[in-house]
Every structure is written in structure tokens, then in C-alpha cells.
PATOR-297317 format. One record per residue: residue in one letter; x, y, z of N, C-alpha, C in turn. Coordinates in pm, whole numbers. Atoms other than C-alpha are relative to their C-alpha. Layout:
N
  resn  n_east  n_north    n_up  ca_east  ca_north   ca_up  c_east  c_north    c_up
     A       X        Y       Z        X         Y       Z       X        Y       Z
...
END
This chain:
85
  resn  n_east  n_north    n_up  ca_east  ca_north   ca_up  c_east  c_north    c_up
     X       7      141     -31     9283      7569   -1353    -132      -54     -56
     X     110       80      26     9055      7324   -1535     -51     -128      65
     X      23      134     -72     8875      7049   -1403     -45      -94    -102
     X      34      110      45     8819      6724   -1584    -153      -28       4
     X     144       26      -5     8452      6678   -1709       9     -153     -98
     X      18      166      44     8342      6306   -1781    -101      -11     -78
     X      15       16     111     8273      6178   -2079    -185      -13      25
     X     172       34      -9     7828      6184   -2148      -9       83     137
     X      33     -117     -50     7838      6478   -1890     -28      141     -19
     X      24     -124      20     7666      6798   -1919      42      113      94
     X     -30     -132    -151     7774      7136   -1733    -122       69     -12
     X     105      -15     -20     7419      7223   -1794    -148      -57      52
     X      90       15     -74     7251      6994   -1620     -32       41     144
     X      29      -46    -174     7045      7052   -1291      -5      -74      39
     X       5      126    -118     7090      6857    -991    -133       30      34
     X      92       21       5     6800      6730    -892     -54       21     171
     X      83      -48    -116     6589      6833    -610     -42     -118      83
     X     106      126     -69     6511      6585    -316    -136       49      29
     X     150       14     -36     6131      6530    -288     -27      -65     126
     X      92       63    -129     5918      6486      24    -116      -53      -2
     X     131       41      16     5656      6252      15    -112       17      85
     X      86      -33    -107     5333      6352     260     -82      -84      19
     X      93      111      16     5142      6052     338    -139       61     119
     X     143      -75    -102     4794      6086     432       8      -33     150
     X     -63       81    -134     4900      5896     801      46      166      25
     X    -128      -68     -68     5174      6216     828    -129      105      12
     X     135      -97     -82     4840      6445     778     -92       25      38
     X      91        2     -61     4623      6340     940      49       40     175
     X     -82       33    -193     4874      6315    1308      23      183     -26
     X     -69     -132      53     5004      6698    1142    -148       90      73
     X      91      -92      10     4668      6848    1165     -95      -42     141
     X      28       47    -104     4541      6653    1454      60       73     117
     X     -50      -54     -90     4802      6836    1627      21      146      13
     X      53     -139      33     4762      7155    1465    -128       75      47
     X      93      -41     -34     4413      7169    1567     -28        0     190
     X     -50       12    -154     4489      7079    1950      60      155      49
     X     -95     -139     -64     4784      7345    1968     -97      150     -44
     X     105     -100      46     4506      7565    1818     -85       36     113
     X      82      -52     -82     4242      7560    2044      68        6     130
     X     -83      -29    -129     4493      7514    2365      84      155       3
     X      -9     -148      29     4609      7857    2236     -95      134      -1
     X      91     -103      33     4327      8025    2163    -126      -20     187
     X      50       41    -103     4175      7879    2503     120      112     118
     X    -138      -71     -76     4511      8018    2667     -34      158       6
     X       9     -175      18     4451      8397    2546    -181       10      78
     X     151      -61     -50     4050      8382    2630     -20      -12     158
     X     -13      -13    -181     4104      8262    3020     100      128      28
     X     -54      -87     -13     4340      8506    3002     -48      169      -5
     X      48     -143      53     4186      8822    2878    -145       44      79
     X      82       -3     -63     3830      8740    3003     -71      -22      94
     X     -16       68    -181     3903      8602    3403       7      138      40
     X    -106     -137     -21     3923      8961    3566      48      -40     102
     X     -55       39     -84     4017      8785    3888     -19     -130      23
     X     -47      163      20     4181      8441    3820     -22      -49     135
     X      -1      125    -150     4135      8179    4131     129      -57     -38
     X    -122       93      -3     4418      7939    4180       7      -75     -76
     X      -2      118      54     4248      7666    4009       9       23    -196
     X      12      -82     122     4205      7924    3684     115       33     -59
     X    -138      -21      45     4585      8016    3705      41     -131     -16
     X     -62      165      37     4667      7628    3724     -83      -15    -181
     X      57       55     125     4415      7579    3396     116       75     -96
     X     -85      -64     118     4624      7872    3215     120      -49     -15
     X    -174       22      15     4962      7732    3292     -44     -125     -72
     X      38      119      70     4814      7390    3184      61       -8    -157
     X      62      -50     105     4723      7549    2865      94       30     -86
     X    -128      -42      79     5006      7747    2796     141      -95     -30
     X     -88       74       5     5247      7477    2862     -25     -130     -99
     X      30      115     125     5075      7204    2631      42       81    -138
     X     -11      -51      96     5033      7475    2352     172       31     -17
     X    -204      -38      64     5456      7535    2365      30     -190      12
     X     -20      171      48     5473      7135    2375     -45      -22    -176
     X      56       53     110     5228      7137    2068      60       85    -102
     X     -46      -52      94     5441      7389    1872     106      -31      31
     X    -142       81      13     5737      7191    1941     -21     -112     -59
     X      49      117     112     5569      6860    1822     -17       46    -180
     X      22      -59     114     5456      7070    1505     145       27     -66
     X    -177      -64      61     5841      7200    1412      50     -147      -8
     X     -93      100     -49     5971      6853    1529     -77      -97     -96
     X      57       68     106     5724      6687    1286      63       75    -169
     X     -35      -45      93     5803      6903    1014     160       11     -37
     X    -121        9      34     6184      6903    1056      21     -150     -44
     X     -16      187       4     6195      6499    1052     -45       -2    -135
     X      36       38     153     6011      6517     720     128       37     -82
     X    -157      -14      96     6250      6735     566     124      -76      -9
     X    -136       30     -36     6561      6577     711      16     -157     -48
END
């Protein structure tokens, strides 16, 4: 079975790739939030590792902590899928 190719058509051309444009706005909010989920992470592991006996108000800071930093790597994915998409 053949298919019908139209006239001033090539079967060697390439389809063309969509482009993503990155505006300085998208990274500046990108890295703003990168650097947040950063240190709320790295804040997360050091109360963690170097508390040897957490208080109440120490386990409330870590959950804080840990629960922003899985917010801020959901913002991060959820920024980066929207671009692509």
C-alpha cells in the first residue's frame, strides 16, 4: 500500500522540534524556589542528624521543614512541567 505524497513535499524532511522559551521572570521565580527547597532540605537533614534529643517544639520545626521542602519539590516539577506542556 502506497500513500499519496503532495506535490513540493519531501519524505526527507524533519519535523520540527517545539522550542521552549525561558524568560528571565520564569528564572528568576525557578531558582528562587530552588534555593528555598534547598536550604528547607538541607535544614531538614541537620535538625535531624544533629538534635540527639528533639523537644516537641524541634519535632514541630522538622515536620515544618520537611513538609515545605515536599511542597517546594512539587512547585519545582509543577513549574517545569507547565513550561514544557
Amino acid at each position: 500500500m502506497t500513500l499519496p505524497i503532495e506535490q513540493g513535499s519531501s519524505t526527507t524532511e524533519k519535523p520540527q522540534t517545539p522550542t521552549v522559551t525561558v524568560t528571565s521572570h520564569f528564572k528568576m521565580i525557578w531558582l528562587t524556589i530552588v534555593s528555598i527547597t534547598s536550604a528547607l532540605i538541607i535544614l531538614d537533614i541537620l535538625l535531624s542528624v544533629l538534635i540527639k534529643n528533639p523537644t516537641d517544639a524541634v519535632k514541630n520545626a522538622i515536620d515544618m521543614c520537611d513538609n515545605l521542602a515536599k511542597a517546594g519539590i512539587g512547585a519545582i516539577f509543577g513549574m517545569l512541567g507547565g513550561k514544557v506542556a
